[in-house]
Biotite code that builds the C-alpha atoms (Angstrom):
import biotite.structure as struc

atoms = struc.array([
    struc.Atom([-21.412, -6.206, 2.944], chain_id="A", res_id=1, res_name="UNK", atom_name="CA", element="C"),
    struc.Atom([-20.093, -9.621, 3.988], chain_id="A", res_id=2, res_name="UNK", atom_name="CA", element="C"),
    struc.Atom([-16.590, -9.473, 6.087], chain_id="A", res_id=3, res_name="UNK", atom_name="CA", element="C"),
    struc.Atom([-14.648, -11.481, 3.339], chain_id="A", res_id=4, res_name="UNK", atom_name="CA", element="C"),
    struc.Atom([-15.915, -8.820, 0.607], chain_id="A", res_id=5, res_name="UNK", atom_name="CA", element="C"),
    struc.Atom([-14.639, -6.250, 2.525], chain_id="A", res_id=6, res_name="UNK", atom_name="CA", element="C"),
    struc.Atom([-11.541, -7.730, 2.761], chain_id="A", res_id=7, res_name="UNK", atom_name="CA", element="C"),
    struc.Atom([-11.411, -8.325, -0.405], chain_id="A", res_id=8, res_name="UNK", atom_name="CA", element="C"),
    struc.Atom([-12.369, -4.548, -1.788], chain_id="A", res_id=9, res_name="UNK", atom_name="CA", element="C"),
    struc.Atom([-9.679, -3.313, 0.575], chain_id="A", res_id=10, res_name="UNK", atom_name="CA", element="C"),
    struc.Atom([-7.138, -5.750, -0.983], chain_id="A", res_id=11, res_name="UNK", atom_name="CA", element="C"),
    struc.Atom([-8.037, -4.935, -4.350], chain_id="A", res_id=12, res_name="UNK", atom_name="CA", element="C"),
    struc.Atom([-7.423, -1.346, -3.279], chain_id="A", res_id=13, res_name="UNK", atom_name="CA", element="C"),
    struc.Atom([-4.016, -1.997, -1.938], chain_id="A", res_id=14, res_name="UNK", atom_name="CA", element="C"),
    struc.Atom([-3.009, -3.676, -4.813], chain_id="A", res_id=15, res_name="UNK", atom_name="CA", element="C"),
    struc.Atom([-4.380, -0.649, -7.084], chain_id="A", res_id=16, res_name="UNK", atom_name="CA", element="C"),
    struc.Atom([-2.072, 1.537, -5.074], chain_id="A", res_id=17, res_name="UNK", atom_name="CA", element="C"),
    struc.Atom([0.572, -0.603, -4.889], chain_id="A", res_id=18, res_name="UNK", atom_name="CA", element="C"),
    struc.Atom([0.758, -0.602, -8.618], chain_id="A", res_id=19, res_name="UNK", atom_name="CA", element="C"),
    struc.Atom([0.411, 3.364, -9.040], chain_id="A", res_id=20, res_name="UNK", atom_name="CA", element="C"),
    struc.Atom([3.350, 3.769, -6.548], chain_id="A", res_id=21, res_name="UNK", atom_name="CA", element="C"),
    struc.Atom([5.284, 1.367, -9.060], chain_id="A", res_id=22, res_name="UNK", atom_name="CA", element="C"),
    struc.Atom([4.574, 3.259, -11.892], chain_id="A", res_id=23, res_name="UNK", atom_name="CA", element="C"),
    struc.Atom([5.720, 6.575, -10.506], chain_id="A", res_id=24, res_name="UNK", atom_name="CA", element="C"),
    struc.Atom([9.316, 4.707, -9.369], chain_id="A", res_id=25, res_name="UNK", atom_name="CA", element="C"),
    struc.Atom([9.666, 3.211, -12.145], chain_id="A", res_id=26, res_name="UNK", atom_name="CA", element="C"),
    struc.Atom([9.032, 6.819, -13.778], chain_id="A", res_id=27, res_name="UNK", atom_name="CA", element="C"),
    struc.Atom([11.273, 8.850, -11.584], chain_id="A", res_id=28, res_name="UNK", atom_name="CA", element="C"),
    struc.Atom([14.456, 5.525, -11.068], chain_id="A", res_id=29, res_name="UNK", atom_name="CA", element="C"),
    struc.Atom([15.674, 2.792, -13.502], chain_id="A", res_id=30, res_name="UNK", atom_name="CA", element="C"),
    struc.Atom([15.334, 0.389, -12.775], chain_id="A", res_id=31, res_name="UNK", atom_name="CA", element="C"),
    struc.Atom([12.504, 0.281, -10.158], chain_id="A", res_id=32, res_name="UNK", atom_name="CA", element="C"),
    struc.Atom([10.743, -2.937, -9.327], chain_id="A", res_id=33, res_name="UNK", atom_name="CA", element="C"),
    struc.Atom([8.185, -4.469, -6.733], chain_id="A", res_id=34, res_name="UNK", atom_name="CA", element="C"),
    struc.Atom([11.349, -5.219, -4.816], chain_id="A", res_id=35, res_name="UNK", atom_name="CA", element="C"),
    struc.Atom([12.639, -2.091, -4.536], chain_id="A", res_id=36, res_name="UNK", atom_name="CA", element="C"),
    struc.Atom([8.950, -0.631, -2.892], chain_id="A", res_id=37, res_name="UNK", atom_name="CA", element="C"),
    struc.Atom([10.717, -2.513, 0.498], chain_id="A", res_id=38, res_name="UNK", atom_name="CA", element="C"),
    struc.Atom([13.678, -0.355, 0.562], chain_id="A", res_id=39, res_name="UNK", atom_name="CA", element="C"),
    struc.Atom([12.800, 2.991, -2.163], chain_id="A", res_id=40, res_name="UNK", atom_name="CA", element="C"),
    struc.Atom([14.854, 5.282, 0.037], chain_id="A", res_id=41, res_name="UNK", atom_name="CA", element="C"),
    struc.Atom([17.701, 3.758, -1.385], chain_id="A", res_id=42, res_name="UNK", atom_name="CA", element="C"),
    struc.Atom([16.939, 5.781, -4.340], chain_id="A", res_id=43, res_name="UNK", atom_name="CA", element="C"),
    struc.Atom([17.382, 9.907, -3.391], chain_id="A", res_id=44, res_name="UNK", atom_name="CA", element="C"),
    struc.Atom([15.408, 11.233, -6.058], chain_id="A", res_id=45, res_name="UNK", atom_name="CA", element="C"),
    struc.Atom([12.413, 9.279, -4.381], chain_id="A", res_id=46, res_name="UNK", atom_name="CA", element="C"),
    struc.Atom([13.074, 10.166, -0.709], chain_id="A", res_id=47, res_name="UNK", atom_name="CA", element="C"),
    struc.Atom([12.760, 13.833, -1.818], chain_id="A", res_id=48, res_name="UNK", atom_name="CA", element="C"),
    struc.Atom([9.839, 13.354, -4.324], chain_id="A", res_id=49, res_name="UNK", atom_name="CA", element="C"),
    struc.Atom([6.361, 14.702, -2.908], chain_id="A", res_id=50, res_name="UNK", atom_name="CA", element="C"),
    struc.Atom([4.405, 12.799, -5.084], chain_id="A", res_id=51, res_name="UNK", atom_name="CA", element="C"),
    struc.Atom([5.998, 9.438, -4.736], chain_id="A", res_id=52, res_name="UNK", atom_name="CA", element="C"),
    struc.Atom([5.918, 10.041, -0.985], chain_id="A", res_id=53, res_name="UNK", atom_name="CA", element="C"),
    struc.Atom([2.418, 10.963, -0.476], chain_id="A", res_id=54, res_name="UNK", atom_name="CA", element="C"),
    struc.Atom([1.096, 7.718, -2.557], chain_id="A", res_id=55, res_name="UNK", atom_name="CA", element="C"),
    struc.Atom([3.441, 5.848, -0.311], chain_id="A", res_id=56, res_name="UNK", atom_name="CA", element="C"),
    struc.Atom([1.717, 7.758, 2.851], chain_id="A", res_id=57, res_name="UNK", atom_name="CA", element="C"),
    struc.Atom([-1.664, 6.342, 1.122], chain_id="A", res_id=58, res_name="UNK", atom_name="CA", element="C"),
    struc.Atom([-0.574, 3.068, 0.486], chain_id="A", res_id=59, res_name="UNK", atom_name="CA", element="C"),
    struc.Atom([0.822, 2.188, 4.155], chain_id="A", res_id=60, res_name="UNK", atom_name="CA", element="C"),
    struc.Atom([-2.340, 4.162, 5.428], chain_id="A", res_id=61, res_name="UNK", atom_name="CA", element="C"),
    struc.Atom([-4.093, 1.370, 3.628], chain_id="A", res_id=62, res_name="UNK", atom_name="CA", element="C"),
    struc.Atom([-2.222, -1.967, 4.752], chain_id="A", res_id=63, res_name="UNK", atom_name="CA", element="C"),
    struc.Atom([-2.397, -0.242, 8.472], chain_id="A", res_id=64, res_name="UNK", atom_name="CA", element="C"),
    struc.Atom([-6.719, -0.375, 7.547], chain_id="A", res_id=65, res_name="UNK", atom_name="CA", element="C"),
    struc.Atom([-6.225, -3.841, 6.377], chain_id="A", res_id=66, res_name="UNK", atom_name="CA", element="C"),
    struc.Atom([-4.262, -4.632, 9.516], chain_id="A", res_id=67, res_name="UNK", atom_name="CA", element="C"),
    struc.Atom([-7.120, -2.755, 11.738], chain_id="A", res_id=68, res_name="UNK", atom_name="CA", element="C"),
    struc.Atom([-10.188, -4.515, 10.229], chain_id="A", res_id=69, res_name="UNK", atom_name="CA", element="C"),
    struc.Atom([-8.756, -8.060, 10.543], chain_id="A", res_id=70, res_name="UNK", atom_name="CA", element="C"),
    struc.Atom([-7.600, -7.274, 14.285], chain_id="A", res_id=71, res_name="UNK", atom_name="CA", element="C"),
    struc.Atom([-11.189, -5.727, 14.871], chain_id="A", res_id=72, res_name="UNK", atom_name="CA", element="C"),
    struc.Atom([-13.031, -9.256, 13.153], chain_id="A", res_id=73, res_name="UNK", atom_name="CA", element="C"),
    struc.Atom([-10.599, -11.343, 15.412], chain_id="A", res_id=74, res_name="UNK", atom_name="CA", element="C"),
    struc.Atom([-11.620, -9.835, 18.935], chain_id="A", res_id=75, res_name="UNK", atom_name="CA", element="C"),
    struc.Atom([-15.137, -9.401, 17.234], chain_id="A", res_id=76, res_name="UNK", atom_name="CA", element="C"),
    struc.Atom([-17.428, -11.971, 19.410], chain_id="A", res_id=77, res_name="UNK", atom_name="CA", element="C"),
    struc.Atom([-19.061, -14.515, 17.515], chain_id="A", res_id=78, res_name="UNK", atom_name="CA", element="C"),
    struc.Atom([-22.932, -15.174, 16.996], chain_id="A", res_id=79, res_name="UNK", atom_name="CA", element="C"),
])
């Protein structure tokens, strides 16, 4: 697998995720949009909800991957 398709199936699994953890806010809060993933904590019934919080755990586990792999192919030496 070339680098830039990796970092492009890891994007495209972000963004999967990142959609699923809109879905569920915008099923448990009104209104609940892509702004409101920066700050859901605003909304209590989400800070106590397990399943809105453990799709958040697995989408920041994913952007901290994203953020590993390019820091990895930076230091990685060339040729």
């Amino acid at each position: 697998m070339q680098t830039s398709e990796l970092i492009f199936e890891i994007e495209k699994a972000i963004s999967y995720q990142k959609e699923k953890l809109l879905l569920i806010g915008q099923k448990k809060v009104q209104p609940f949009t892509e702004e409101e993933l920066n700050q859901p904590f605003d909304w209590p019934a989400l800070a106590k909800d397990e399943e809105f919080l453990y799709e958040e755990g697995v989408y920041h586990g994913q952007l901290g991957m994203l953020s590993l792999v390019r820091s990895l192919l930076k230091e990685a030496p060339v040729g």
